[in-house]
C-alpha positions as CSV (number, residue, x, y, z in Angstrom):
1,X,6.9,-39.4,21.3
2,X,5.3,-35.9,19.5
3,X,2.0,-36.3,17.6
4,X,3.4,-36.1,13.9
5,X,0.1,-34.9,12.8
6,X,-0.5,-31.7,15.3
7,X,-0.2,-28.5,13.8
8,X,2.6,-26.0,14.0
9,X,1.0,-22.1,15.8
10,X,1.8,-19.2,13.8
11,X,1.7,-16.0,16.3
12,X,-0.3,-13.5,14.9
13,X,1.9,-10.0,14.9
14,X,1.6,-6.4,13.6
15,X,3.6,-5.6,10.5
16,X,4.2,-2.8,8.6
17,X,3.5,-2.7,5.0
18,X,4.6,-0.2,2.5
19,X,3.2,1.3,-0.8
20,X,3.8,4.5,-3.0
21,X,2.9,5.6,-6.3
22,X,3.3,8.8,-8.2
23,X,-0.1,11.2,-9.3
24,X,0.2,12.3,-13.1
25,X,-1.6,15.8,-11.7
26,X,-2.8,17.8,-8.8
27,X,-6.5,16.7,-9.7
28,X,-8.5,14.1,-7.0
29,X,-9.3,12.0,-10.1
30,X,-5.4,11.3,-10.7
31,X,-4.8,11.4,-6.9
32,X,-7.3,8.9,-6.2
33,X,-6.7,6.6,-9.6
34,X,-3.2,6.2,-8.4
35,X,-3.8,5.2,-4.9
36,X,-6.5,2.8,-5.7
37,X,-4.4,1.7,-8.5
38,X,-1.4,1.5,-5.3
39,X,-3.9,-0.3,-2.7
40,X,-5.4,-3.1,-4.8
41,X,-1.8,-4.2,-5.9
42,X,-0.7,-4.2,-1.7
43,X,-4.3,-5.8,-1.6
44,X,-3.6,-8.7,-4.2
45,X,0.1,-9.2,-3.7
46,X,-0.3,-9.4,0.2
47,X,-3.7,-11.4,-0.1
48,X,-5.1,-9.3,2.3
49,X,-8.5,-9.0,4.4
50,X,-9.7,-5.5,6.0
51,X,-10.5,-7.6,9.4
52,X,-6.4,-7.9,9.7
53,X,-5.7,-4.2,8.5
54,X,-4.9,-2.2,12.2
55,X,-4.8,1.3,10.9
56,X,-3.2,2.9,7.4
57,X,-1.7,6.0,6.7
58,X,-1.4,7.9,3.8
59,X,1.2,10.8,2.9
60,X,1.3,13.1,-0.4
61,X,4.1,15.2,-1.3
62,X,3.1,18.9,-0.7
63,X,2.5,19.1,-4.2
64,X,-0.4,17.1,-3.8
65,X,-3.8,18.5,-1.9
66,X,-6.7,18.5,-4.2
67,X,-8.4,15.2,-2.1
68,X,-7.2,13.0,1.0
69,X,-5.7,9.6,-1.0
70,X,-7.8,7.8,2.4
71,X,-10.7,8.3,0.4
72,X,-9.5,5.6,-2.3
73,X,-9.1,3.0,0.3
74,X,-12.9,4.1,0.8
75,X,-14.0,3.2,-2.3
76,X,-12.7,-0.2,-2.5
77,X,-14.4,-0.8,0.7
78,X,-12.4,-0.1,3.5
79,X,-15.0,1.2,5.6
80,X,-14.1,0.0,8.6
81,X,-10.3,0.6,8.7
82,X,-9.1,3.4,10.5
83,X,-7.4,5.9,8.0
84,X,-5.4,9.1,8.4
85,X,-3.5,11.5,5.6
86,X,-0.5,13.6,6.0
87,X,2.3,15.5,3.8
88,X,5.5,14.6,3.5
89,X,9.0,16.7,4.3
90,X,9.2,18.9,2.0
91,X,12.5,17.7,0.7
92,X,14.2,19.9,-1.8
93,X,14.7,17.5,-5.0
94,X,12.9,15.0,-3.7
95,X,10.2,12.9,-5.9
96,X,6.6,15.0,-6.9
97,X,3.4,13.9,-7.3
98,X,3.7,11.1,-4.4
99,X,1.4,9.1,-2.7
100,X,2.5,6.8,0.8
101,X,1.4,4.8,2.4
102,X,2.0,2.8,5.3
103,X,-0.5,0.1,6.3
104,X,-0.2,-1.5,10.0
105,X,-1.7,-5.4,9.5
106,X,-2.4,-8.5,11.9
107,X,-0.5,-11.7,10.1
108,X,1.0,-14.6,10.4
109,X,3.3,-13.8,7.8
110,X,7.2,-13.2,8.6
111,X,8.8,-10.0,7.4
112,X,10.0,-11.7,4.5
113,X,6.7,-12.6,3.0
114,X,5.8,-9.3,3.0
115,X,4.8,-7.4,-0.4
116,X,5.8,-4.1,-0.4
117,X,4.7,-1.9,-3.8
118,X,6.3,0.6,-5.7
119,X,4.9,1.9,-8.6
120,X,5.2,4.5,-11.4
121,X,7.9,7.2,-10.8
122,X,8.1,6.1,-7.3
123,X,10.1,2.9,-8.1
124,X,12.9,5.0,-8.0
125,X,12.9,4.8,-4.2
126,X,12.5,1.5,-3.8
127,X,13.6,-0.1,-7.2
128,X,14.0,-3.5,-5.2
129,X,10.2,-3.2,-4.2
130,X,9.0,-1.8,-7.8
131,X,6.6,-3.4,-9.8
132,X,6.5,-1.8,-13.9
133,X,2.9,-0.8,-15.8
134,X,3.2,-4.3,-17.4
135,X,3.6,-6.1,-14.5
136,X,1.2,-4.7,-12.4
137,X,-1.4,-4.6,-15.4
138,X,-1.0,-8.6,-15.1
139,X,-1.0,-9.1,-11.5
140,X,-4.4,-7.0,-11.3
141,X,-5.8,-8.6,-14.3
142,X,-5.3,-12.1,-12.9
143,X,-7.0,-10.7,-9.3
């Protein structure tokens, strides 16, 4: 006979979770706006703690080099998280004024649970994994 009352292990794995979001400018103040804008959403939606964040890495578009977007995840106090920033292909006709960003994070969660974000002109990418102005203005709001 099983104990009814033990508990059921979750493993703890490594999964990827991603985010994008489009800059209105070349400026670090609209670089950095959108990315923090981009990283407390993934932070909110995925209810997450910088102890289980492995590593993240950030991407602009070539368009985009007036700061590293890594310094956003600074301010909101990712100190400890190992960060790096890269470009993009430079695609011809692909989306402008783009942030990425690809977080690596210890959960329990199953691919499913997952929260990916899309925002702004980004959505287009992902329109399955986009969240509107309105939207996001609420979820944050609420946070």
């Amino acid at each position: 006979m099983g104990n009814s009352n033990a508990s059921v292990q979750q493993t703890m794995v490594c999964r990827g979770i991603r985010g994008a979001t489009t800059a209105r400018s070349n400026t670090s103040e609209d670089i950095l706006e959108a990315t923090v804008e981009m990283m407390q959403a993934l932070t909110v939606l995925n209810q997450l703690d910088t102890q289980d964040v492995a590593s993240a890495i950030f991407t602009t578009t070539p368009d985009l080099n007036a700061t590293f977007p890594a310094l956003a995840a600074r301010e909101i106090g990712w100190t400890e998280v190992p960060l790096m920033c890269s470009h993009e292909m430079d695609v011809p006709a692909s989306l402008q004024k783009a942030v990425r960003v690809l977080l690596h994070v210890n959960t329990t969660r199953s691919a499913a649970e997952i929260k990916h974000v899309y925002l702004k002109g980004a959505i287009q990418l992902r329109p399955e994994w986009g969240y509107t102005d309105d939207v996001l203005a609420e979820l944050l709001g609420k946070a």
